[in-house]
C-alpha positions as CSV (number, residue, x, y, z in Angstrom):
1,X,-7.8,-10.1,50.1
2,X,-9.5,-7.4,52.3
3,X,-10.3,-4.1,49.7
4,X,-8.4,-1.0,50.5
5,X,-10.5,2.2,49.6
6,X,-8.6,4.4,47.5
7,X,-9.2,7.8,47.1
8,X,-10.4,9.1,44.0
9,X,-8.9,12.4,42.2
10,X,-9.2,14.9,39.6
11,X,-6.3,13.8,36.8
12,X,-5.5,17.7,36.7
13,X,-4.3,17.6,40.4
14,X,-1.7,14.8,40.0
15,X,-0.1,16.7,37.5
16,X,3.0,19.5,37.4
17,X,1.9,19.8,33.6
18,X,-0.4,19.4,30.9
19,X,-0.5,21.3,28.1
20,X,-0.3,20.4,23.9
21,X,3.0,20.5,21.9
22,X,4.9,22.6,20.0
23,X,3.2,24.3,16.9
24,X,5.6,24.3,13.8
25,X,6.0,22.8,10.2
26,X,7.5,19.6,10.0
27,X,9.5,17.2,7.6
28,X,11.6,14.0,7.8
29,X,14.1,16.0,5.7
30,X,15.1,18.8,8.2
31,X,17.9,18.7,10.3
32,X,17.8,19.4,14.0
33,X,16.0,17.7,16.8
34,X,13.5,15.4,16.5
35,X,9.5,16.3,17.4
36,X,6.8,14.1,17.9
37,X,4.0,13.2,15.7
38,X,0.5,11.4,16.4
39,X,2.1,8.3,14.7
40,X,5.5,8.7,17.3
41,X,2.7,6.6,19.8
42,X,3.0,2.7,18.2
43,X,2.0,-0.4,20.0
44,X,1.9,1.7,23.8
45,X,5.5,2.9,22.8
46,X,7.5,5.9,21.8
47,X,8.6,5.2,18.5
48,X,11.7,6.8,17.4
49,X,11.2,6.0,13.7
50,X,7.6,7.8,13.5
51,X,9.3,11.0,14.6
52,X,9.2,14.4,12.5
53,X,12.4,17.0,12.0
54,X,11.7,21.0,12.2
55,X,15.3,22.5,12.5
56,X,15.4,23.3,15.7
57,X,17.6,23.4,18.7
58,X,17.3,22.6,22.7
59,X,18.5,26.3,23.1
60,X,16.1,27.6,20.7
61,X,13.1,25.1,22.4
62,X,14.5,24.1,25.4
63,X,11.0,24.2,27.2
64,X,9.3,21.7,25.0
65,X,11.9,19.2,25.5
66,X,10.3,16.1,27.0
67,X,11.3,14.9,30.4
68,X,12.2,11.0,31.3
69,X,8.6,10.5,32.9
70,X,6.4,12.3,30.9
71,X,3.7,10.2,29.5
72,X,1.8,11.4,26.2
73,X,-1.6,10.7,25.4
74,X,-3.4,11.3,21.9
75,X,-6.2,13.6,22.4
76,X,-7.2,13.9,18.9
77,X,-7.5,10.8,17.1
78,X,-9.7,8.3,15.5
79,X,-12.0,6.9,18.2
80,X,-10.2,3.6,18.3
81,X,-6.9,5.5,18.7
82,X,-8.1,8.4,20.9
83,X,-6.5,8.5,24.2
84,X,-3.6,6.1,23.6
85,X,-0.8,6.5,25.5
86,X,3.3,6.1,25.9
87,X,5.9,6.7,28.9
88,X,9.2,8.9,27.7
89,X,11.8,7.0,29.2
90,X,15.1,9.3,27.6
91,X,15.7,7.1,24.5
92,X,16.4,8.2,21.8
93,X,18.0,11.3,23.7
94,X,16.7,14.6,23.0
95,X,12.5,14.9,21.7
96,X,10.9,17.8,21.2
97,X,6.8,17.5,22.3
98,X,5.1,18.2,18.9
99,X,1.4,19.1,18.5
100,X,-1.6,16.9,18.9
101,X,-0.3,14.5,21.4
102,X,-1.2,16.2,25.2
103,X,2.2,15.7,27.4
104,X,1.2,14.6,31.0
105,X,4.1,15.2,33.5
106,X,3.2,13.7,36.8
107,X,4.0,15.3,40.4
108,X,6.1,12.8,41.9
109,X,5.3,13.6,45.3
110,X,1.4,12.2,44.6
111,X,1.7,10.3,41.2
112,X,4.4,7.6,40.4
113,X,4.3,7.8,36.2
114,X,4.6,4.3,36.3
115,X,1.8,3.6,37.8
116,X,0.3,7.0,36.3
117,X,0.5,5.0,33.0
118,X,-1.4,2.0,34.3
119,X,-4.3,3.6,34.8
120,X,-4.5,5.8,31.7
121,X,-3.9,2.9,29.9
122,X,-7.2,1.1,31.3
123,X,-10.0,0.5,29.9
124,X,-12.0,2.0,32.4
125,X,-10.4,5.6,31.8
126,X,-10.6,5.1,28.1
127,X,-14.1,4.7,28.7
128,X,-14.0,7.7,30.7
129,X,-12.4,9.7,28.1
130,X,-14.6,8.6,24.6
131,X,-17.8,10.0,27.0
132,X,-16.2,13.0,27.5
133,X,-14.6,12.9,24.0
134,X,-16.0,15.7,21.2
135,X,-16.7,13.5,17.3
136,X,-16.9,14.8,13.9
137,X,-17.4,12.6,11.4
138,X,-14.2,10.7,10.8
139,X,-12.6,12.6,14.2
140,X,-13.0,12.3,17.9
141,X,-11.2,14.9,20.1
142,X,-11.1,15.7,24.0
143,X,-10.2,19.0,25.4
144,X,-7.2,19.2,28.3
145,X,-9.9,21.0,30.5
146,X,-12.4,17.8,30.2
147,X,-9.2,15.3,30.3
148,X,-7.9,17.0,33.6
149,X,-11.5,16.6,35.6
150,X,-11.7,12.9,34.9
151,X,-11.2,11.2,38.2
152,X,-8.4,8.4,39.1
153,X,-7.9,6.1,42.1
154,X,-4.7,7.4,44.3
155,X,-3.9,5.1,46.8
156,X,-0.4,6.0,48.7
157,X,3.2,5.9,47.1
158,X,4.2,2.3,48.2
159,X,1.1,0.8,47.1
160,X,1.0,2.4,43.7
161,X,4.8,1.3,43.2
162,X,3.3,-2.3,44.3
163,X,0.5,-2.2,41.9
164,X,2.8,-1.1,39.1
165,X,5.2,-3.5,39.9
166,X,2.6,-6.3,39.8
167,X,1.0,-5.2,36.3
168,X,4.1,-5.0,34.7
169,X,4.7,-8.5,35.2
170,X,1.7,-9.8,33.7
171,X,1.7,-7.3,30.7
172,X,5.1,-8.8,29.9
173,X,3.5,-12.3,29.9
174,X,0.8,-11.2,27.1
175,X,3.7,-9.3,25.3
176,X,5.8,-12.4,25.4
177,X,2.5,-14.1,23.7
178,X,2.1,-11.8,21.3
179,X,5.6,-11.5,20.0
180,X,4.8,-15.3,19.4
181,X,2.1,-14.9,17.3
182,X,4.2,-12.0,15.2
183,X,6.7,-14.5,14.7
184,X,4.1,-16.3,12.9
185,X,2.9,-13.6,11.3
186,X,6.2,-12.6,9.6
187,X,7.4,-16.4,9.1
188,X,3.8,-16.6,6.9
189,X,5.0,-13.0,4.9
190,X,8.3,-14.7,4.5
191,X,6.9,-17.8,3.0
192,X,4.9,-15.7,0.5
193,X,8.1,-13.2,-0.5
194,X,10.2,-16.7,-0.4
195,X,7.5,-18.4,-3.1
196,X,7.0,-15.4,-5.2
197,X,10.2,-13.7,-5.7
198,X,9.9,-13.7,-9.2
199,X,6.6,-12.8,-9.6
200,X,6.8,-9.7,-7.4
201,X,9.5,-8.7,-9.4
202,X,7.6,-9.2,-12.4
203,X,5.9,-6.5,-14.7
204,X,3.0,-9.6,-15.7
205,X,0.1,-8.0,-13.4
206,X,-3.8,-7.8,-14.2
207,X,-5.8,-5.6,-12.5
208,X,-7.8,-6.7,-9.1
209,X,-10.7,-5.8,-11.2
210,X,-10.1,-8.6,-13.2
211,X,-10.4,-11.0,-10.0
212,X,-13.8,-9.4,-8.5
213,X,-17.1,-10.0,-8.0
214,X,-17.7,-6.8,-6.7
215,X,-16.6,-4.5,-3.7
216,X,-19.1,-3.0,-1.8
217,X,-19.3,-0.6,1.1
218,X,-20.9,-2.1,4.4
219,X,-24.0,-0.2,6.0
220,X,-24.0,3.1,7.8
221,X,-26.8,2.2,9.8
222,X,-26.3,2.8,14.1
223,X,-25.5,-0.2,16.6
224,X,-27.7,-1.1,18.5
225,X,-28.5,-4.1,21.5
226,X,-30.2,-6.0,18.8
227,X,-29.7,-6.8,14.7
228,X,-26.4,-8.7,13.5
229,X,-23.0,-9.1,14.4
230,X,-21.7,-6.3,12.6
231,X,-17.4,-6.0,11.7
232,X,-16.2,-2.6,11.8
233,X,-13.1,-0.9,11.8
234,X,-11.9,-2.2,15.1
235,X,-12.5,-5.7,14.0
236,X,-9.9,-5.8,11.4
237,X,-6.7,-6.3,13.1
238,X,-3.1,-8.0,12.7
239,X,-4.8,-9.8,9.2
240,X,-7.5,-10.9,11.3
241,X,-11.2,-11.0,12.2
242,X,-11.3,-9.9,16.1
243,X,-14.4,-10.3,17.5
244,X,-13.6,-8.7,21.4
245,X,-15.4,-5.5,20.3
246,X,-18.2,-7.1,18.3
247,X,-21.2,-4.3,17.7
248,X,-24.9,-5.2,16.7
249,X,-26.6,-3.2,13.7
250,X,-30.4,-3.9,12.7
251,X,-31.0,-4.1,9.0
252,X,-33.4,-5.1,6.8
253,X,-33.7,-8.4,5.0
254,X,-33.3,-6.7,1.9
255,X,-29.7,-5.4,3.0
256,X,-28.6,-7.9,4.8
257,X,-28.9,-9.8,1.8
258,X,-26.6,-7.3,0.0
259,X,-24.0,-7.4,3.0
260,X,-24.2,-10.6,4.3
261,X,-20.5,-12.1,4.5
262,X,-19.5,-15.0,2.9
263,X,-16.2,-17.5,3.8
264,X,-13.2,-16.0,1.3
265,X,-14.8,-12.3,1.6
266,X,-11.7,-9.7,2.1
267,X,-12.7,-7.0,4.2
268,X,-10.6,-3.5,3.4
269,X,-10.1,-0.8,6.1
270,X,-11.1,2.6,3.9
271,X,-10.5,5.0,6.2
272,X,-8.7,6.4,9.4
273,X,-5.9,8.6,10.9
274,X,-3.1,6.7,9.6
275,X,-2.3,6.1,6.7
276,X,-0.7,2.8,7.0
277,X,-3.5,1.0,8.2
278,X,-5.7,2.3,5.1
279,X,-6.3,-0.8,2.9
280,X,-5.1,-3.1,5.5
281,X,-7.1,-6.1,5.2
282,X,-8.6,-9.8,6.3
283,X,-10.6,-12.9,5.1
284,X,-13.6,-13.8,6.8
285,X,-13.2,-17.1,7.7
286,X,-16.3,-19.0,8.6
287,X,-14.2,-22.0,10.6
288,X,-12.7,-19.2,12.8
289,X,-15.9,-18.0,13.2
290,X,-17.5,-20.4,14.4
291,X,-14.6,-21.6,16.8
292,X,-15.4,-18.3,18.2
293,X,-19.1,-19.2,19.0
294,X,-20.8,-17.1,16.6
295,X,-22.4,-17.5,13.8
296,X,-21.2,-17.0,10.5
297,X,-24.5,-16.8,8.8
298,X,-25.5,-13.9,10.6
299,X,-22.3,-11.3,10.0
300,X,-22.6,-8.0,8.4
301,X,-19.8,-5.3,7.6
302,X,-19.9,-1.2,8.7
303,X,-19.8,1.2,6.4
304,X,-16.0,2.1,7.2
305,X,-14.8,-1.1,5.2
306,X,-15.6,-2.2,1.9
307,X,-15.9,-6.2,0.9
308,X,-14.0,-7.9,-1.5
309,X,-15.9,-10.9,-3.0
310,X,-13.2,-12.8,-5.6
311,X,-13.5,-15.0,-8.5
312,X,-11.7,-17.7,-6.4
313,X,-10.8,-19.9,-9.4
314,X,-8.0,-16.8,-10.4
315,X,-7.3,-15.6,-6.9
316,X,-6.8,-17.4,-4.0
317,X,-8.3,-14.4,-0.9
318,X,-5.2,-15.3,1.8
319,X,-2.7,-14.9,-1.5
320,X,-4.4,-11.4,-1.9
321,X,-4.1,-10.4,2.0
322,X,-0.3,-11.5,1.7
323,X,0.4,-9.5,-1.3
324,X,-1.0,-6.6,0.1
325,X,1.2,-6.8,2.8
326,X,4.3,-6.5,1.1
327,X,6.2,-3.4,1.0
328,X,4.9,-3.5,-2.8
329,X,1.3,-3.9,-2.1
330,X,1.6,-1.4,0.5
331,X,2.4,1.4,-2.1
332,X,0.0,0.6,-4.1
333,X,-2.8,0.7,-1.6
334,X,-0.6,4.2,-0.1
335,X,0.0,5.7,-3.4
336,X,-4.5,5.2,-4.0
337,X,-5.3,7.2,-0.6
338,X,-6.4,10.5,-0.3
339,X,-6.7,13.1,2.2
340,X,-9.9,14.6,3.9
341,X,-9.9,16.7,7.1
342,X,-6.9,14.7,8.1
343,X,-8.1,11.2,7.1
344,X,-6.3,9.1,4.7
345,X,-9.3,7.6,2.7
346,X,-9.4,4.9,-0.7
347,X,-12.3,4.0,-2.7
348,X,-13.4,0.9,-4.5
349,X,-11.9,2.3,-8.0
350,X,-8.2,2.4,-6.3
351,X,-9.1,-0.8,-4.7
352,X,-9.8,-2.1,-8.4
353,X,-7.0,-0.6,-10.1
354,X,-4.0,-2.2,-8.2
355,X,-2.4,-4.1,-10.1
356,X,-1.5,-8.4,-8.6
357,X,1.2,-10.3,-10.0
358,X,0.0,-12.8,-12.3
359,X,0.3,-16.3,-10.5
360,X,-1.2,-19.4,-11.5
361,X,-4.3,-20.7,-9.5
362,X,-2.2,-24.4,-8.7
363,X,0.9,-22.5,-7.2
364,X,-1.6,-20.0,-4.9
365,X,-3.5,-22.9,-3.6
366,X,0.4,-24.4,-2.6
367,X,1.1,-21.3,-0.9
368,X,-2.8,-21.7,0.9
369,X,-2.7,-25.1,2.2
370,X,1.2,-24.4,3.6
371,X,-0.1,-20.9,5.6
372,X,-3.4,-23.1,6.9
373,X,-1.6,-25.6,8.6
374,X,0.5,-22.3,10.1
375,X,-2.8,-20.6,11.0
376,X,-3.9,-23.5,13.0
377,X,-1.2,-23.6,15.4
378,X,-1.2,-19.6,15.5
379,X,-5.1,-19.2,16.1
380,X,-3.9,-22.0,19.4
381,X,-1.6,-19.0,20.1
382,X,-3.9,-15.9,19.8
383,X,-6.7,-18.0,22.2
384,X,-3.6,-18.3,24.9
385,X,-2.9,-14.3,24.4
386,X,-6.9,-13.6,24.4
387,X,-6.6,-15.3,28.1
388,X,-3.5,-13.4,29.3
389,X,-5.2,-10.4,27.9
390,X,-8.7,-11.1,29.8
391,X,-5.7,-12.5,33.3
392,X,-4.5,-9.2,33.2
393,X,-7.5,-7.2,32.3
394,X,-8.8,-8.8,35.5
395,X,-5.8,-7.4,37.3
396,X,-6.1,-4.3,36.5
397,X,-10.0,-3.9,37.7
398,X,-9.0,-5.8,40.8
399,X,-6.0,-3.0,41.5
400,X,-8.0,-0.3,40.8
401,X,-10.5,-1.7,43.2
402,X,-7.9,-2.1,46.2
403,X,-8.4,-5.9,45.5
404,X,-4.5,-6.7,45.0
C-alpha cells in the first residue's frame, strides 16, 4: 500500500488539557467520591477497585471530575511503569483525577482519544518519553512541559478513526490469547489451593530458612552490548521468565560464578512502586530457556531481584511460587515490605522468615508433575500470544508510518 505522510505534532497542541490531579489525603475508608491513585491504571485499564476515597463532593470538586475521553498517563513511576496509560470511558460513574497520574483531554476537532490512546500506548512514544524521563534511584519522572513537546503523527480525522478501528481489532485478538493463558494460570492456583486445603489452613509451618541454600542479591553492574544475558526486574512476569526485554551485563568470572543461575533457582522481585508485585516470583527453568534459544549456562540476575537456591529434597521450587501466590503467601511477603521514598522494598531476612506449610516432599512432587504437563500446553499458548503481540506490534509501526 502507497505510504501517506502524516504530519508530525507537538502532543501539547492536540490537547484542551493537561495538567496533574487533585492534591489531598486519601483513604479506602472515607466516604464520598472516588479519586484516582497510580495503582487505579491496571493491565491498560481504569480499575475501579484500585481507587482511593477523600470525602469529597462533585460540587465541592466539580473541575477535577474526569470526562468520558480523558486518557491518564503515569508520569511518575517506576521505569517499567512510567508512561502507562488508560481511556476514561464513564464507568464506574463519577472519578475524581487524583495526583500523580497526568490527565490528557484531547481536542476533538484534531485528536480522536481513541486513536490518541493508540499512539501513547506505543512503544515508540514510550521510548520517546523514558529519554525525556528524569531517574532517581528507584524513581523515573517526566515533567508535563517535556511530555507536551514530544511529537506524534496526525493524519486527518477519518484516517485516525480507520487506524483506531483497525488496532482495536487486533489488540482484542492478543487479549483473547492472553485471557487463555490466565485461565491457565488460575486453573494451576486452583489445583494447588484444591491439594493443600489443609495444609494452608494448618499452623505446622517451618521457616523458608529452613529450605535454603542461600538468597543472594544479583549484580548492580551497568548493561551493556556485551557480557551475559542478564534477568532484571522486567523479566519476571505473570510467574514467568520473559526474555522480550533481555539486557547484557559484563562481569567477571569471579561473579558470575556467584550469580550464575541454576534450573530450580526462584528469582524474587525486591523492589518497586507497587506493592503487590514486591516478592512476586519465578523458577528459572533451563528447558524454557533453551526453547527460547538462549543459553541457560550463560544467565545472570540484576541487582533488583534476589535468588532463591532450595534444598530441593524439602521443597519442591514451583510448590514455593504457588504458595506465594496465595492470598496467604501474599501477606506474608506484604506484611515483610517496607517503605523508602515511595518504594515498597523486602530483604533476604523477610524473605527467610516466612513461614511454608509443612508438606511432604512425595505429595509436592504430585502437585509438580500435574502443573508440568499444564505448563507445556500453556508455554504452546504464550508462543501464540508472543506472535499476536509481535502481528500487532507490526501494525502499529506500519500505521504510524501511513503504511495501513
Amino acid at each position: 500500500m502507497k505510504k501517506n505522510e502524516y504530519s508530525m505534532v507537538e502532543l501539547g497542541n492536540v490537547l484542551s488539557l493537561i495538567r496533574n490531579g487533585l492534591s489531598i489525603k486519601q483513604s479506602k475508608d472515607t466516604d464520598g467520591l472516588p479519586i484516582t491513585r497510580i495503582e487505579t491504571i491496571s493491565n491498560g485499564e481504569i480499575d475501579s477497585t484500585r481507587v482511593g476515597y477523600a470525602g469529597i463532593t462533585a460540587t465541592e470538586h466539580g473541575q477535577w471530575m474526569l470526562k468520558p475521553g480523558d486518557i491518564l498517563l503515569s508520569h511518575i513511576n517506576s521505569e517499567e511503569h512510567l508512561g502507562k496509560v488508560a481511556l476514561y470511558d464513564g464507568f464506574p460513574g463519577q472519578l475524581i483525577h487524583g495526583m500523580n497520574l497526568l490527565n490528557l483531554r484531547a481536542d476533538p476537532s484534531v485528536v480522536l482519544p481513541p486513536y490518541l490512546l493508540r499512539v501513547l500506548r506505543s512503544e515508540l512514544f514510550r521510548r520517546k518519553v523514558r529519554r525525556v524521563a528524569n531517574r532517581s534511584v528507584n524513581q523515573a519522572s517526566v515533567s508535563i512541559t517535556a511530555l507536551s513537546g514530544l511529537e506524534i503523527p496526525l493524519p486527518p480525522l477519518p484516517e485516525q478513526r480507520r487506524i483506531a478501528d483497525i488496532l482495536d481489532k487486533a489488540d482484542a485478538i492478543r487479549r483473547n490469547r492472553r485471557e487463555a493463558v490466565s485461565c491457565f494460570d488460575e486453573l494451576s492456583n486452583s489445583l494447588f489451593l484444591t491439594s493443600f486445603a489443609r495444609e494452608l489452613r494448618s499452623s505446622s509451618r517451618s521457616p523458608l530458612d529452613r529450605h535454603l541454600i542461600e538468597l543472594r542479591y544479583g549484580t548492580s553492574n551497568k548493561s551493556s552490548s556485551h557480557g551475559n544475558p542478564t534477568l532484571r526486574i522486567p523479566n519476571v512476569v505473570r510467574g514467568d521468565i520473559d526474555l522480550r526485554d533481555l539486557k547484557h551485563v559484563p562481569v567477571s568470572d569471579t561473579d558470575f560464578d556467584r550469580l550464575a543461575l541454576r534450573n530450580g533457582d526462584v528469582l524474587f522481585v525486591r523492589t518497586n512502586g507497587n506493592p503487590d508485585y514486591v516478592g512476586r516470583c519465578a523458577v528459572f527453568d533451563e528447558d524454557a530457556i533453551r526453547d527460547s534459544g538462549h543459553d541457560p549456562a550463560e544467565f545472570i540476575y540484576a541487582s533488583y531481584l534476589i535468588r532463591g537456591r532450595l534444598v530441593l529434597q524439602s521443597l519442591k521450587p514451583l510448590f514455593l511460587q504457588h504458595f506465594l501466590q496465595t492470598d496467604v503467601g501474599r501477606k506474608a511477603l506484604r506484611d515483610r515490605c517496607r517503605t523508602s521514598a515511595g518504594q515498597y522494598n523486602i530483604n533476604t531476612k523477610g524473605i527467610g522468615s516466612i513461614e511454608i506449610p509443612d508438606v511432604t516432599i512425595t505429595r509436592q512432587q504430585e502437585f509438580v508433575d500435574h502443573l508440568m504437563a499444564m505448563k507445556k500446553v500453556r508455554r504452546r499458548l504464550l508462543l501464540a500470544t508472543d506472535d499476536s503481540d509481535d502481528l500487532f506490534n507490526s501494525l502499529v509501526q506500519r500505521a504510524f508510518r501511513g503504511e495501513l
